[in-house]
C-alpha positions as CSV (number, residue, x, y, z in Angstrom):
1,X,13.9,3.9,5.4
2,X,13.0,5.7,2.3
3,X,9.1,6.9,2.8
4,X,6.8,5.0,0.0
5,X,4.6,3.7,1.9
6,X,2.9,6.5,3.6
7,X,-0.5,5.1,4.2
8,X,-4.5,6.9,3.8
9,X,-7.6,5.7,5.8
10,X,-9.5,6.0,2.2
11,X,-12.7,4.3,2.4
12,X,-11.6,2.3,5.3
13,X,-13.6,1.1,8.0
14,X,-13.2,2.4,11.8
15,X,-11.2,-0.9,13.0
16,X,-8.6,-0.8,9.7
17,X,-8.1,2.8,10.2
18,X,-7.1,1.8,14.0
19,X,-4.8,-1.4,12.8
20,X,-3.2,1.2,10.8
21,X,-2.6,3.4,13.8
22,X,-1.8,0.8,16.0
23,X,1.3,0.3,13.4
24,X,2.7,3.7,13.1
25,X,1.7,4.5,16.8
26,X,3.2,1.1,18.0
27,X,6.6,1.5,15.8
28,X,7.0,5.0,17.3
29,X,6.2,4.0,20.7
30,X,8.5,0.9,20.4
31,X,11.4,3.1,19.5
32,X,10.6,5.7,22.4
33,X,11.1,2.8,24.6
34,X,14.1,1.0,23.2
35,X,16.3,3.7,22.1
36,X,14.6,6.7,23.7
37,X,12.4,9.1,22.8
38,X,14.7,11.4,20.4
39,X,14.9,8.5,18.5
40,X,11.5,8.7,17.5
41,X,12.5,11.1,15.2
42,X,13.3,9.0,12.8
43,X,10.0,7.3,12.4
44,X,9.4,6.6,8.6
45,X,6.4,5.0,6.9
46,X,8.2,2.4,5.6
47,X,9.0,1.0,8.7
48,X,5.9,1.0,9.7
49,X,4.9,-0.8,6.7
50,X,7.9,-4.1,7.6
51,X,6.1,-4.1,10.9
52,X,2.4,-4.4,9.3
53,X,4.2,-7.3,6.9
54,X,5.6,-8.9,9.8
55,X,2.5,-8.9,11.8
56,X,0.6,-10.6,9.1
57,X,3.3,-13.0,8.4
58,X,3.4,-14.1,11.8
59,X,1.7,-17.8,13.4
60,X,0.1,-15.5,15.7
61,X,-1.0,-12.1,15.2
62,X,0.4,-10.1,18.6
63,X,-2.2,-8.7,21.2
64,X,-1.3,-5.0,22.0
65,X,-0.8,-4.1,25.2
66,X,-2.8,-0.7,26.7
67,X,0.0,1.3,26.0
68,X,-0.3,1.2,22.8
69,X,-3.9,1.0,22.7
70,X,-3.6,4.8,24.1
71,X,-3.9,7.8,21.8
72,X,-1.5,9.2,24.3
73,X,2.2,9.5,22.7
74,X,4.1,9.7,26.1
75,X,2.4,5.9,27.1
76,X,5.0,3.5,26.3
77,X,5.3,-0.2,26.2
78,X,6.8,-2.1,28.9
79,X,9.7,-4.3,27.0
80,X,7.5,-7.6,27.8
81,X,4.8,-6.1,25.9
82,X,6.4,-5.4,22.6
83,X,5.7,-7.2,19.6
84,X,8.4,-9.2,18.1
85,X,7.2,-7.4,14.2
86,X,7.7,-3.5,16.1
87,X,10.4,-4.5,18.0
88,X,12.4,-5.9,14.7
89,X,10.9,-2.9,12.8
90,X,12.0,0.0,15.2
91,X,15.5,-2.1,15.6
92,X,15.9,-1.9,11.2
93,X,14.6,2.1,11.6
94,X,17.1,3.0,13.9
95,X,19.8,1.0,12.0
96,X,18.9,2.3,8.3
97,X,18.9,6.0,9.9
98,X,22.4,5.7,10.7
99,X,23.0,4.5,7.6
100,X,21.5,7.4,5.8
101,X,22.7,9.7,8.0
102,X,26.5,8.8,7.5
103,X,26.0,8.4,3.6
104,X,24.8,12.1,3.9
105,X,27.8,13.3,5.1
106,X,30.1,11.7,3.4
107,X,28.0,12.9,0.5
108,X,28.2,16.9,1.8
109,X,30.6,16.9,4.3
110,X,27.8,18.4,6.4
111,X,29.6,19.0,10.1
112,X,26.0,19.2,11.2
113,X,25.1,15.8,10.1
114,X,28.0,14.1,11.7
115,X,27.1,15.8,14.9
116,X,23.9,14.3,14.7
117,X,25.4,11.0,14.2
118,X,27.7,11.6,17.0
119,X,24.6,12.6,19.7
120,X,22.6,9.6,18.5
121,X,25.7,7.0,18.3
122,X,24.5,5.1,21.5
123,X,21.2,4.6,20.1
124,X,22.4,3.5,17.1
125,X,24.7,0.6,18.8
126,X,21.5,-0.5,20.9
127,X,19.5,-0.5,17.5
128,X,22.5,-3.0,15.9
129,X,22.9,-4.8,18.9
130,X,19.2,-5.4,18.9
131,X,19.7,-7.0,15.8
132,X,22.8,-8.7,15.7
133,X,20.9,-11.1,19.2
134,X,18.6,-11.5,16.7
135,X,21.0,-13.1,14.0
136,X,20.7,-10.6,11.9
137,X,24.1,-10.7,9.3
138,X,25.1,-6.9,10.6
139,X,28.4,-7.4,9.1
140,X,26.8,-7.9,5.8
141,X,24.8,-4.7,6.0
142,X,27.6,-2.7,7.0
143,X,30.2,-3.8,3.9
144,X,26.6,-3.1,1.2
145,X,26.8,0.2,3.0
146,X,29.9,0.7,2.7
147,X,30.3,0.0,-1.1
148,X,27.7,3.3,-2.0
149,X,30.6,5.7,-1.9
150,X,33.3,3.7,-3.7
151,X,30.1,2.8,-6.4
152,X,29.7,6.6,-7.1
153,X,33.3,6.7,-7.8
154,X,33.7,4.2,-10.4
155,X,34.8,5.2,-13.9
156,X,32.0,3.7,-15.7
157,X,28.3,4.2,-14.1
158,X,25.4,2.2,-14.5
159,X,22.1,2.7,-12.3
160,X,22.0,-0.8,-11.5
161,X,25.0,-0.7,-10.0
162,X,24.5,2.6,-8.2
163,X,21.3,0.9,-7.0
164,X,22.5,-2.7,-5.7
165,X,23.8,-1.5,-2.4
166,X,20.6,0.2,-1.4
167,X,18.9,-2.9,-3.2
168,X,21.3,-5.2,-1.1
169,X,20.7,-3.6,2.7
170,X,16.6,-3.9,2.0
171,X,16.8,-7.5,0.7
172,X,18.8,-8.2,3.7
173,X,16.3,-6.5,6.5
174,X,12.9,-7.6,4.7
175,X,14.4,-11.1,4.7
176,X,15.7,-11.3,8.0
177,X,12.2,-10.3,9.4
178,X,10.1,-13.0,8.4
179,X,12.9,-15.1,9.9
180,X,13.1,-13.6,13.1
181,X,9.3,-13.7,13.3
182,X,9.1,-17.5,12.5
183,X,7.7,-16.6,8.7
184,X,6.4,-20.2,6.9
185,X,9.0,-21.8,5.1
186,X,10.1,-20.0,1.6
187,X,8.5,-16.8,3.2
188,X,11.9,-15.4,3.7
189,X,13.0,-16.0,-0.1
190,X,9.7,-14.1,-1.6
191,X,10.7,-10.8,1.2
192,X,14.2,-10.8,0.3
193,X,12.7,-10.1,-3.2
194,X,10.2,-7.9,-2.2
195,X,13.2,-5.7,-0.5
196,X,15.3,-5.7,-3.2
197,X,12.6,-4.3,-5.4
198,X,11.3,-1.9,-2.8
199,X,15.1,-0.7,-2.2
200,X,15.8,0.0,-6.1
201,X,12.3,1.9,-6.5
202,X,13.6,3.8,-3.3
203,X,16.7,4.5,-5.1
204,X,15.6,5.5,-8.1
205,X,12.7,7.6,-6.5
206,X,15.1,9.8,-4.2
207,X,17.3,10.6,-7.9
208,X,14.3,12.3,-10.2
209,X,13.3,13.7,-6.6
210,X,17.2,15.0,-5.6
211,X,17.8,15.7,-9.2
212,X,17.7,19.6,-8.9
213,X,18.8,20.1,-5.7
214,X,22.2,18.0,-6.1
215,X,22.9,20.0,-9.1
216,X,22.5,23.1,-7.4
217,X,24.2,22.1,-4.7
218,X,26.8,20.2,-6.2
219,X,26.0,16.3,-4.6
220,X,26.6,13.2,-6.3
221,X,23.2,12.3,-8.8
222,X,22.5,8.9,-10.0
223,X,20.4,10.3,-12.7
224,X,22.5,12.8,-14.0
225,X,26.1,10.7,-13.5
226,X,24.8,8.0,-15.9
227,X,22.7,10.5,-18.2
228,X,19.2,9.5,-17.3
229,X,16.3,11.3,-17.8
230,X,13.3,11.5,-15.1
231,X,11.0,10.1,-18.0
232,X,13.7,6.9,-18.4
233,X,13.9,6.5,-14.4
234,X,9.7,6.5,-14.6
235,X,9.9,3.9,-16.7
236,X,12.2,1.8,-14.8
237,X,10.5,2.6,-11.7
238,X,7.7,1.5,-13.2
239,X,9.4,-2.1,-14.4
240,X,10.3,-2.7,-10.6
241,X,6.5,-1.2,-9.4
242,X,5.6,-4.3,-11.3
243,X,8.1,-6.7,-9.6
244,X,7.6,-5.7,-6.4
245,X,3.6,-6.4,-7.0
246,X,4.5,-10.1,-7.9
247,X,6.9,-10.3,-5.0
248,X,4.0,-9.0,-2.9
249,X,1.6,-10.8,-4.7
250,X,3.5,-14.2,-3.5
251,X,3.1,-13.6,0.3
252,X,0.9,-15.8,2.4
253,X,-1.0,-12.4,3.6
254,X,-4.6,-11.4,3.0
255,X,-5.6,-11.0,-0.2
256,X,-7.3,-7.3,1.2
257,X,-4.3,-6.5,2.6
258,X,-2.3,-7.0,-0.8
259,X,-4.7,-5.0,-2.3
260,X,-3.9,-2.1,0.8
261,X,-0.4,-2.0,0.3
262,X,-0.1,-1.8,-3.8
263,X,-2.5,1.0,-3.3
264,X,0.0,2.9,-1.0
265,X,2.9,2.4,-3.5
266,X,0.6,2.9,-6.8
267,X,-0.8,6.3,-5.1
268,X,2.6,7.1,-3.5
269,X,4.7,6.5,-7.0
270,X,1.9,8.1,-9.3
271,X,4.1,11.6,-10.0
272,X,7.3,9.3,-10.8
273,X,5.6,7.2,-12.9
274,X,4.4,10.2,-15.6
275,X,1.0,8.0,-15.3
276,X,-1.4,8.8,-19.0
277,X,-5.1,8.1,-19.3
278,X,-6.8,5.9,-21.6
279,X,-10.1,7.2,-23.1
280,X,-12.2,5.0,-21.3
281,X,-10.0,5.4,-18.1
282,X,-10.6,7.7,-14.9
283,X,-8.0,7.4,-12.3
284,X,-9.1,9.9,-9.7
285,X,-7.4,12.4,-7.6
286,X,-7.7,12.9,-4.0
287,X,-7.8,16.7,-3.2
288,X,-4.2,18.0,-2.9
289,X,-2.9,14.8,-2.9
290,X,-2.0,12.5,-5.8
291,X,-3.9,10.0,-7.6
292,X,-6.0,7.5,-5.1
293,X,-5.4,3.8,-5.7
294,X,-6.7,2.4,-2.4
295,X,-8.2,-0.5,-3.8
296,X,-11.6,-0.1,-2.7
297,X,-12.7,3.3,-3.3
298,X,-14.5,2.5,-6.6
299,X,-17.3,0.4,-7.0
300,X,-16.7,-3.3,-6.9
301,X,-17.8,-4.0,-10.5
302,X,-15.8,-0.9,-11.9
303,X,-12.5,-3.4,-12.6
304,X,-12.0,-5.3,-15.5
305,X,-11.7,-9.2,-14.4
306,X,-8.9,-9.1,-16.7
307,X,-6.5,-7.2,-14.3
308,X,-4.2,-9.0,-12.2
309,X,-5.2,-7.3,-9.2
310,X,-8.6,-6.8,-10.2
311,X,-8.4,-3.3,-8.0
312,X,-8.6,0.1,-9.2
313,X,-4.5,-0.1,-9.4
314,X,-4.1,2.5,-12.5
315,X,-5.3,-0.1,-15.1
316,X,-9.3,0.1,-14.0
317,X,-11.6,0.9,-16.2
318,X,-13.8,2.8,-13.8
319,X,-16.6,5.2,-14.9
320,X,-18.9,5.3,-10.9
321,X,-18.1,7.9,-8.7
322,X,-14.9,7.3,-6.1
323,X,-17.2,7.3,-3.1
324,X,-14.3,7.4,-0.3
325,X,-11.4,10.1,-1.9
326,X,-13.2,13.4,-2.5
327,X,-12.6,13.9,-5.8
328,X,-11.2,16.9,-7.4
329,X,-10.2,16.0,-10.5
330,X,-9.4,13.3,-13.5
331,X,-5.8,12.9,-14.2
332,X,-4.9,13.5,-17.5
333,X,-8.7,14.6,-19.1
């Protein structure tokens, strides 16, 4: 998928930090074992992120087997012992690589990106395959897809527009997991808005990102085809930060875990979102990385009740030391 959810053991405690790694370790592993072990190249945090939601959202949390339970990266499942959340996960990473991959070169006409399509076109039927048993509306995906080309072509642009198919294919796979995973009723609904959000932030994300490079190297730019400035796409990224949180908000998941996962997109958006402080407002930095929203690394009565969240989730009014981040700096002060 698109990378915003790459995850930090901030402050966590020994069994969430090995939850988390059962997740990203378990996603890989599942896609070693499905659709071989090159294919875990395209392990992306995002993924690993559906396959945490799905988990949650499930009647019954899954047991994992000893495979996965290894810190050894050559122990794989046996296809009995997969989880229904990993094994819909790896099935939607595989799929959404191709995706990306073809987009690319159709984009630059790279003859070494359609060779890499070619080698991994087996995997890449297995991976739809996987999913079309499943129900999953394939054909659907495929004609979004298909639409991002034509969409860059059209005489008059608008981001949303650019956005929708990218918007569209999420909506679909978020959705379709908590179906196949036996989500409670209107769970489905609330992820398909979750994905739409979470595909236009990814859309919008990889344009300020691409923005230079696709000029120098003469690739098709959301941001610059419709006259956008990074500081307008912050904004808006901001605007869907916000309804993605309510989406997420919605879930019947652990209120902790909430808190986890806004913290991940909060920390992971920070440089897109040209974030200011407020005089009475710390938002602290983790060393090298950007600014550490994990939810619990500041004391507990450092948030104004006020906030939504009640987290430190860039609106806290902290002034205690961030006793899990190593601090480096204050942002903005």
């Amino acid at each position: 998928m698109f990378g915003l959810m790459r995850a930090c053991s901030c402050n966590k405690s020994s069994e969430e930090r090995e939850l988390q790694r059962l997740h990203y370790c378990g996603t890989c592993k599942t896609i070693g074992r499905l659709y071989g072990q090159k294919s875990r190249l395209f392990l992306n945090y995002d993924a690993v992120f559906l396959g945490e939601l799905l988990t949650l959202l499930q009647p019954r949390g899954p047991e994992f087997a000893r495979a996965y339970l290894s810190r050894n990266c050559l122990a794989l499942p046996r296809h009995d012992e997969i989880p229904m959340a990993l094994e819909y996960a790896a099935a939607a990473n595989v799929v959404l690589a191709r995706f990306k991959l073809l987009d690319h070169a159709a984009d630059t006409g790279s003859k070494l990106v359609n060779l890499a399509a070619r080698i991994y076109s087996e995997e890449f039927s297995s991976a739809s395959e996987a999913l079309a048993r499943r129900g999953f509306p394939f054909e659907e995906l495929r004609t979004w897809m298909s639409l991002q080309f034509a969409r860059e072509r059209e005489p008059k642009l608008s981001i949303e527009r650019l956005a929708e198919p990218t918007a569209a294919a999420t909506r679909l796979v978020f959705r379709h997991g908590a179906v196949t995973i036996g989500a409670p009723p209107g769970t489905a609904e609330t992820m398909a808005g979750l994905g739409t959000t979470f595909g236009e932030i990814a859309y919008l994300v990889d344009a300020i990102e691409d923005q230079t490079k696709d000029a120098e190297t003469g690739e098709f730019n959301a941001l610059s085809a419709t006259g956008m400035t990074a500081a307008q796409a912050g904004e808006l990224v901001a605007t869907k930060r916000d309804a993605f949180l309510q989406h997420l908000n919605a879930l019947p998941i652990d209120r902790k875990a909430k808190r986890d996962f806004a913290g991940r997109l909060e920390s992971n958006l920070a440089r897109f979102l040209f974030l200011r402080r407020r005089p009475d407002q710390v938002i602290y930095v983790r060393q090298r990385r950007g600014p550490c929203f994990c939810g619990d690394c500041c004391d507990a009565i450092c948030c104004c009740e006020a906030i939504q969240w009640g987290d430190c989730l860039g609106s806290c009014c902290c002034d205690t030391l961030c006793t899990g981040c190593g601090i480096l700096r204050s942002l903005g002060g």
